[in-house]
C-alpha positions, -999 to +999 in steps of 0.1 A: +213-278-688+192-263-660+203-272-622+180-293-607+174-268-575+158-242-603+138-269-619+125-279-582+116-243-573+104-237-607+080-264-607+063-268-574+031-256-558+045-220-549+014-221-515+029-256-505+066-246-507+067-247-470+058-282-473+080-298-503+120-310-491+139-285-479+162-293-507+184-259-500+191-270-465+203-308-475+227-293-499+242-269-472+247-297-449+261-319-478+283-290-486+299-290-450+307-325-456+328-318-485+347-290-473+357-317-442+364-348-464+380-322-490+405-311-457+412-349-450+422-356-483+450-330-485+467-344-455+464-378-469+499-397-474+483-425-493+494-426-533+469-425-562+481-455-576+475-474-543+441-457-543+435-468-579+440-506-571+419-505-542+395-486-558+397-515-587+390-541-562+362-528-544+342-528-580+351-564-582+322-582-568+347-611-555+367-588-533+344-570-521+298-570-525+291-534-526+255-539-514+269-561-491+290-531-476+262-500-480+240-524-462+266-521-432+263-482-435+230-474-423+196-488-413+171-468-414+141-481-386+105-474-389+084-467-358+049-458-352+047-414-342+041-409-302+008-387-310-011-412-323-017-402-359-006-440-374+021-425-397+051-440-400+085-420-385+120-427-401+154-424-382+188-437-397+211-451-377+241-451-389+267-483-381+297-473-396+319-443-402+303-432-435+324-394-435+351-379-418+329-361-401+302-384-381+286-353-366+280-337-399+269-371-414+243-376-386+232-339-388+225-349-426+204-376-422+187-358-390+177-336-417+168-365-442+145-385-421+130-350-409+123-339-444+110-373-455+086-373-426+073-338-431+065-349-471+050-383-457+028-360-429+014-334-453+007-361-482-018-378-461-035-352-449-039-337-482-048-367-494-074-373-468-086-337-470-092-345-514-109-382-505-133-361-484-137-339-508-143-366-533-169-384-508-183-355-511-187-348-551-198-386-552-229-380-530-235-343-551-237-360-582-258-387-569-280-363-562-275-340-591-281-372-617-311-384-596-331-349-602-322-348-640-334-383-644-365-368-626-368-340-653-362-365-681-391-386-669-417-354-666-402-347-704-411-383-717-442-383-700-452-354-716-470-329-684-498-304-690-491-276-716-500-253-688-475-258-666-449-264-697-455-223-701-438-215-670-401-227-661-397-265-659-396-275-624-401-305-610-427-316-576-407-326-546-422-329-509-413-312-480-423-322-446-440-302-423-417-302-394-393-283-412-409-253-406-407-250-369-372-254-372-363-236-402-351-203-390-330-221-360-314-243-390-309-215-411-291-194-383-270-222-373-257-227-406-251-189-409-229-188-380-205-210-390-169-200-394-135-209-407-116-240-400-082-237-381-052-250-395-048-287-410-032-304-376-056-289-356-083-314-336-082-333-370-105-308-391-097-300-422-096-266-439-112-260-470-111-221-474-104-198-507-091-170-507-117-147-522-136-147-489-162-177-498-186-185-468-165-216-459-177-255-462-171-273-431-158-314-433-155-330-405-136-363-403-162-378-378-193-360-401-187-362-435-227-345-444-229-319-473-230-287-454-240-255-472-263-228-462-292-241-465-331-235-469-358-259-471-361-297-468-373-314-493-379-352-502-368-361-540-362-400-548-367-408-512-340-387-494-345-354-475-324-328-489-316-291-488-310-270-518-292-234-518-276-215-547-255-187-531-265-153-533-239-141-551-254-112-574-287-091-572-310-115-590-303-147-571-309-120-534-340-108-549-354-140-562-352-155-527-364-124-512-394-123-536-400-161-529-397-155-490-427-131-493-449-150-520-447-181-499-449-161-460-470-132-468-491-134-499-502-175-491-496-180-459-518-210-456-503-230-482-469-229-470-480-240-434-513-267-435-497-304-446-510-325-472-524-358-467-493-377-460-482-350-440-462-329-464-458-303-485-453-295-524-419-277-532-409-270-566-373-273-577-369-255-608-343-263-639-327-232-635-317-236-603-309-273-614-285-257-639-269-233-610-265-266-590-249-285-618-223-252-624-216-255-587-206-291-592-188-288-619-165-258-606-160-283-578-151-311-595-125-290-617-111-275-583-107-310-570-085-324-601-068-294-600-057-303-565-051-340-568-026-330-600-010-305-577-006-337-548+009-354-582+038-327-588+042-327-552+047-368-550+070-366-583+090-333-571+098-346-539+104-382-550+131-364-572+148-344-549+156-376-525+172-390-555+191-362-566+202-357-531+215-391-524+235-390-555+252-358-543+263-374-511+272-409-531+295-385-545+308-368-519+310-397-493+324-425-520+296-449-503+266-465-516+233-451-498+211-446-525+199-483-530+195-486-493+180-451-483+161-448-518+140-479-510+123-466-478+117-437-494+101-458-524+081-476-499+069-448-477+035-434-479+039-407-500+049-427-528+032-459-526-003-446-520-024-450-552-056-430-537-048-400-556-046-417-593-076-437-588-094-403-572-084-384-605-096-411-626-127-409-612-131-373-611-122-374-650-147-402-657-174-384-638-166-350-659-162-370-693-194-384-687-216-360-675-206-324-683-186-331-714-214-355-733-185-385-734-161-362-754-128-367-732-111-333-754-138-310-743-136-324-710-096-320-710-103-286-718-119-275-685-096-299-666-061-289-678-064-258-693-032-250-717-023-213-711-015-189-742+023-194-757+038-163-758+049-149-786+077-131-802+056-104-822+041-092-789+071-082-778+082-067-815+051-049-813+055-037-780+088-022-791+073-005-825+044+012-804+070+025-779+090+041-804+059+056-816+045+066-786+077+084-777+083+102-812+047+116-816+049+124-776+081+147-781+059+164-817+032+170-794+050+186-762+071+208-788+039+221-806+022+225-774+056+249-761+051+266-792+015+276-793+019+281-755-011+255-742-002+251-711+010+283-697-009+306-675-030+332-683-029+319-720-053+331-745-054+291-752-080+285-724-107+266-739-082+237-750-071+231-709-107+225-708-118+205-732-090+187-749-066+187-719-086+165-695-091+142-723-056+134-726-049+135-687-074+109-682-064+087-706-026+089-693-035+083-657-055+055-667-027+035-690+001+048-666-023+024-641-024+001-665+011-001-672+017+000-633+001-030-631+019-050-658+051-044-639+032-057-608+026-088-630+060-088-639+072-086-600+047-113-586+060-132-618+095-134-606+089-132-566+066-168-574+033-150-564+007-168-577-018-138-588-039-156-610-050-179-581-056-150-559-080-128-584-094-164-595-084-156-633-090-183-658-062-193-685-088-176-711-091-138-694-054-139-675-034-113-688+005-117-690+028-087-683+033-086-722+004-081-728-003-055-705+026-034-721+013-041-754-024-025-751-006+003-731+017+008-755-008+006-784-031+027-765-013+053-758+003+058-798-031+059-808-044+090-782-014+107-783-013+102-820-050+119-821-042+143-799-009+157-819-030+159-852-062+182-828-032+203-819-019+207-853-055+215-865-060+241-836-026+255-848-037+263-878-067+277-873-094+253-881-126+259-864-133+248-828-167+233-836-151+206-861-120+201-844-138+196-807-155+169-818-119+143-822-116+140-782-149+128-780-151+107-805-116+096-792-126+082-759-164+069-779-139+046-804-125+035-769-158+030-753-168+009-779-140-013-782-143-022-744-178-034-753-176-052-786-190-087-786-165-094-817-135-117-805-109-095-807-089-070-786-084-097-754-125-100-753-126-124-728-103-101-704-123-068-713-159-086-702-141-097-669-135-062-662-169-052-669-181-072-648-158-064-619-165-029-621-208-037-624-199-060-592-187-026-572-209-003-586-236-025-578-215-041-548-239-040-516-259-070-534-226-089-555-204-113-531-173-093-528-145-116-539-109-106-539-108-092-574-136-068-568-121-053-538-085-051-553-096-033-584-123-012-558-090+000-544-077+010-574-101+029-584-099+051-548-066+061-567-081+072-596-109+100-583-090+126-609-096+107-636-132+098-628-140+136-620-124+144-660-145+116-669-177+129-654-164+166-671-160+151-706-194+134-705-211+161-698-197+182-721-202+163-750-233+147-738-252+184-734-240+197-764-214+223-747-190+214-776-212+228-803-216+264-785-180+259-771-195+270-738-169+247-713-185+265-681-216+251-685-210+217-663-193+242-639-225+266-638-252+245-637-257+233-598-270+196-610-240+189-626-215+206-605-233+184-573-223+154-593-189+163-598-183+166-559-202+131-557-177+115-581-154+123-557-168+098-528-180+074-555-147+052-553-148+053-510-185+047-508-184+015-532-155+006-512-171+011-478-206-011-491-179-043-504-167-040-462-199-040-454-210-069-472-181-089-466-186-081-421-225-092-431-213-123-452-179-133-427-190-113-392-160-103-390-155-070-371-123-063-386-145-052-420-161-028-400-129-011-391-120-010-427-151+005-435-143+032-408-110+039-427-131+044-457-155+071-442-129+092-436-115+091-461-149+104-471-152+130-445-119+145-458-129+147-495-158+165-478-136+189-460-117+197-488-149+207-513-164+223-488-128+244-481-127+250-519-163+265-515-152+287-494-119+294-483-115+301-444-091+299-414-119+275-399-124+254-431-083+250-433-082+232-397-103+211-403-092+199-436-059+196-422-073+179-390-096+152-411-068+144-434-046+139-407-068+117-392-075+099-422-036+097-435-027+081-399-056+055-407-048+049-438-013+044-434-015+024-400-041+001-422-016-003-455+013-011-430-005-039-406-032-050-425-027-048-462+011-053-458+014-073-426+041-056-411+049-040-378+052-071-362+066-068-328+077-102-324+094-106-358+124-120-367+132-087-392+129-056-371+095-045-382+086-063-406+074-096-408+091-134-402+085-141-441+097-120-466+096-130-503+120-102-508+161-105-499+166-074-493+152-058-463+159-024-468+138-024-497+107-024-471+120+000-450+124+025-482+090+013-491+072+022-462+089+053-461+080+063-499+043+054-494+045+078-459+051+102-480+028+096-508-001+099-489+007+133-478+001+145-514-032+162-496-007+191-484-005+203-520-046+213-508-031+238-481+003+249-498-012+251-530+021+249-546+026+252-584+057+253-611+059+289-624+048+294-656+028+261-656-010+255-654-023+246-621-040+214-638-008+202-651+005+200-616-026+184-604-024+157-631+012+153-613-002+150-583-028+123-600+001+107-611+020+105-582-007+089-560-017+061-591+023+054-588+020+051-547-011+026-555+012+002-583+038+001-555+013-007-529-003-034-550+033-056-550+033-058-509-009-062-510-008-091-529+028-108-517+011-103-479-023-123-494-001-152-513+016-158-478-014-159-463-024-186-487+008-205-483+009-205-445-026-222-445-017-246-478-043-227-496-035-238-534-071-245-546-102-224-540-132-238-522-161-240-545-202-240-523-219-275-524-256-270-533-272-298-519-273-313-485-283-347-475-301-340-438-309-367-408-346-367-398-328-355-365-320-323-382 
């Protein structure tokens, strides 16, 4: 049977955990209990058939009324908190002697009415913060159902064929005053920032974690606040519409619309119709980005009001199971007392929360699932895959493959001499080689990262909340090992059978053509609109990496910029990529002329531009995150990305041409950059360094025990990132091929980014959990506006 204590830490909100009992410390302070009445009762004289008798009696309700007794115990009084909030505070007093220690006793209960007052504090104002929140979705779908009723109507009614060409839209007026105050509106609502914490001045934070522009609720204001653009008046309210601009389409779009309505007609957009307004159009495609808006919302809202469910049930259990323990220890009767304040406290006797999630349900059943409560079920309470036992049978098979053809193909490879210097083997270090290189650092990543998985797993980070993963693309660590392991039987499976055939003298022109249509099987797999091989996961990452290349004009969420990072790490394997491309793409394969990509200026230039490819994409996410958040601390990370830039530079430029003058400054822009680098992994990414912390150097919170393992981990990734030295030394094993020590090199700096990745994401999920962060904040598209406005 599982202990309670790993149920309770198993099941709750890992971002509130701060804010559940502090079930740990009321068993330490029941435990000193025991050891004192355990002490008494050695030096006790009285017999055990003396205590049998009286213990017989007191059960009898005519000698003794055991309620009657407990109720002497304690008494616990309720009196209104000194700030003002109108919550109830609990304090026990207690009447009698309940252990043999009263000072332990009263320490308990201390505790007790402290915890119970901290669950009853943070219940309502998570409770107010979701009935906000629900406000909220009430007037959005108001709104929402009013303007699909509108395009209903123009469908029954049966509107021109001309205007039934273009996209359905519906006619909405907007009033001419909006105008002269539509760029002071729009750069008010721009400037708006973050909430504080949840006590502070009564405001409420509703932030995600992925860097969203925040949605301000005020408890005195409750309007729908968005970024906003024009006014318009639909069914007799003035409202404002604005879908993010989130991706390229939606910026140019609005930046296309800006111009047609300022520059190209002018007039139109500023002389007033003859009730004083204007025409607007509200097309149904931005209806339908409206109504996905909502309906995020709405899921993250029942998501939240089942997490302030577990956190009612949880905590109502650990009072219980508490109060039994010290009925136990103490031989008295507090639970009947005790447990029925805690019954009748806030926390549990509010029924806000239920009749909010029944509503939110009815509201999704209804209008996004077509009355079909499974479908809508579906998006509400997502199940997550079961895992199975043949992933990890398979997971075994494929390593014991991978490990037997990997041993065939390093002992043919010693025998034919492949990777020695000066071989006669030349051609096959560059073409086949960097084939399998690239391929190893990428699954050694990818393998890297299912241990990270595996880590955050059993240190309670909550990852999938972080990188916003759904149940459908959410890989487990399993299955991480399993395409790794997979993956890599297959390549070094191809790869054993092209050395074989090179071994025996097959020609180069048939046998070059297996790497390439190696890495082209894998291409194509990644793409494949068939429903196999984890599709939903492999269209998430296309889309993460179209979001960076493409990242001055995508939002830059926290998935983008983590995997951005990653890919800093991986400049070898993107430069073998570029290589291999071009030598099967021009044809090189066929003449076996592998110089060709090195020769021609065009393509060597892009070889060196692969090289800043990972720091420039980097550098445009901090730039679009300072212009989304104006926050200058992006701009200093951008600065930490140039030079990295500027030392990449160096070095090309020092491998160019190699001179005293070149050396210093390669060595001077690396050092400059490493000191950066390492100054922004310790503070910023990691959150350590903290002068005031309770751990020397560290930080106050620390979701590892022990200590030292940071120290050793600071240390290890300090000397990591001096891997750049090999540039100067230029060491090499004897005997060995210089590109087998610079794959590891590459190997050695993707393992420095896996351990970095654990401390990246543990310092983000206590970021989370300090500010109660457990659901993300989803943008409102519509705002209802006061004719003051």
């Amino acid at each position: 049977m599982v202990k309670f204590t790993k149920q309770f830490e198993g099941q709750l909100v890992p971002e509130w955990k701060d804010a559940f009992v502090d079930y740990s410390q009321l068993k330490k302070d029941l435990k000193k209990i025991h050891l004192l009445t355990s002490e008494v009762e050695k030096t006790q004289t009285e017999t055990s058939f003396i205590k049998t008798i009286k213990s017989s009696l007191g059960m009898l309700s005519i000698f003794g009324n055991k309620e009657r007794e407990s109720s002497r115990a304690i008494k616990v009084h309720t009196k209104l908190a000194s700030s003002g909030s109108n919550s109830d505070v609990y304090e026990t007093e207690l009447l009698e002697k309940i252990a043999d220690d009263t000072d332990a006793a009263k320490e308990f209960f201390i505790c007790l009415d402290m915890q119970l007052n901290k669950v009853n504090q943070f219940y309502k104002t998570k409770e107010k913060e979701f009935s906000e929140r629900g406000e909220c979705m009430k007037k959005q779908m108001e709104i929402l159902i009013e303007l699909k009723d509108a395009f209903k109507q123009k469908q029954a009614n049966g509107e021109s064929t001309q205007e039934s060409k273009e996209d359905d839209s519906i006619s909405c007026t907007i009033s001419c005053e909006e105008d002269s105050v539509r760029s002071r509106t729009e750069q008010m609502q721009l400037q708006e920032s973050c909430l504080e914490d949840l006590e502070n001045n009564g405001e409420e934070v509703l932030e995600s974690p992925r860097s969203e522009e925040p949605i301000k609720i005020n408890n005195e204001d409750s309007k729908l606040r968005t970024v906003s653009g024009r006014v318009f008046s639909c069914q007799g309210k003035n409202l404002k519409i604005k879908i993010p601009l989130t991706n390229p389409s939606r910026t140019f779009s609005a930046i296309s619309y800006l111009i047609k309505e300022d520059l190209i007609n002018p007039s139109s957009s500023k002389k007033c119709g003859p009730d004083g307004v204007n025409k607007l159009r509200i097309s149904k495609k931005k209806l339908s980005h409206a109504e996905k808006m909502i309906k995020g919302a709405l899921t993250e809202l029942y998501k939240g009001l089942n997490y302030l469910k577990t956190y009612r049930s949880l905590n109502m259990l650990a009072f219980m199971n508490i109060l039994k323990k010290f009925d136990k220890v103490t031989g008295k009767q507090i639970l009947p007392i005790y447990l029925k304040v805690v019954e009748s406290s806030y926390f549990n006797s509010s029924d806000k929360v239920i009749k909010l999630s029944d509503e939110v349900e009815e509201w999704f059943i209804k209008h996004f699932a077509g009355e079909n409560r499974r479908k809508a079920m579906k998006y509400l309470k997502p199940h997550h895959r079961k895992e199975s036992h043949s992933v990890t049978f398979f997971i075994g098979l494929f390593t014991g493959c991978f490990v037997a053809l990997l041993a065939g193909y390093i002992i043919v490879a010693h025998l034919t001499g492949m990777y020695r210097k000066h071989s006669e083997n030349t051609f096959y270090m560059e073409t086949a080689y960097p084939v399998l290189s690239m391929f190893g650092l990428l699954f050694l990543h990818l393998f890297l990262y299912g241990c990270n998985i595996f880590m955050w797993r059993k240190a309670r980070i909550n990852y999938s909340f972080i990188f916003e993963l759904g149940s459908r693309n959410e890989l487990k660590f399993r299955d991480v090992f399993l395409i790794c392991t997979a993956s890599m039987s297959v390549i070094v499976g191809v790869m054993f059978v092209h050395l074989l055939l090179l071994a025996r003298g097959y020609s180069l022109r048939q046998v070059q053509v297996i790497p390439g249509l190696l890495l082209l099987v894998f291409f194509l797999i990644l793409i494949c609109p068939l429903n196999i091989f984890y599709k939903s996961s492999r269209y998430r990452l296309i889309t993460v990496i179209r979001n960076i290349v493409f990242s001055p004009l995508y939002k830059v969420v926290m998935l983008d910029f983590f995997m951005a990072d990653q890919l800093c790490s991986q400049v070898p394997m993107l430069r073998n990529l570029e290589y291999i491309a071009c030598y099967y793409i021009t044809g090189s394969y066929a003449t076996q002329d592998y110089g060709y990509c090195m020769r021609v200026k065009y393509y060597r230039d892009l070889a060196y531009a692969v090289s800043f490819l990972p720091y420039y994409w980097r550098a445009m996410q901090c730039a679009r995150r300072w212009f989304d958040e104006g926050e200058t601390s992006h701009l200093v990370n951008l600065g930490k990305y140039v030079s990295a830039m500027l030392a990449a530079g160096t070095k090309v430029a020092y491998e160019k041409e190699r001179s005293i003058g070149w050396l210093c400054l390669v060595v001077a822009m690396s050092s400059i950059a490493t000191i950066y680098q390492l100054y922004w992994d310790f503070v910023k990414d990691w959150g350590l360094l903290q002068h005031n912390s309770s751990n020397p150097w560290l930080r106050n919170q620390l979701m590892l025990r022990q200590k030292s393992i940071y120290y050793f981990s600071m240390v290890l990734n300090l000397v990591l990132r001096l891997a750049w030295l090999q540039t100067v030394l230029h060491s090499s094993f004897e005997h060995v091929d210089y590109r087998v020590t610079g794959l590891f090199l590459a190997a050695l700096e993707v393992i420095r980014r896996g351990h970095w990745n654990f401390y990246r994401l543990e310092n983000e999920h206590l970021n989370n959990a300090g500010k109660f962060r457990a659901v993300k904040t989803v943008p409102l598209p519509f705002r209802e506006v006061d004719e003051e406005d």
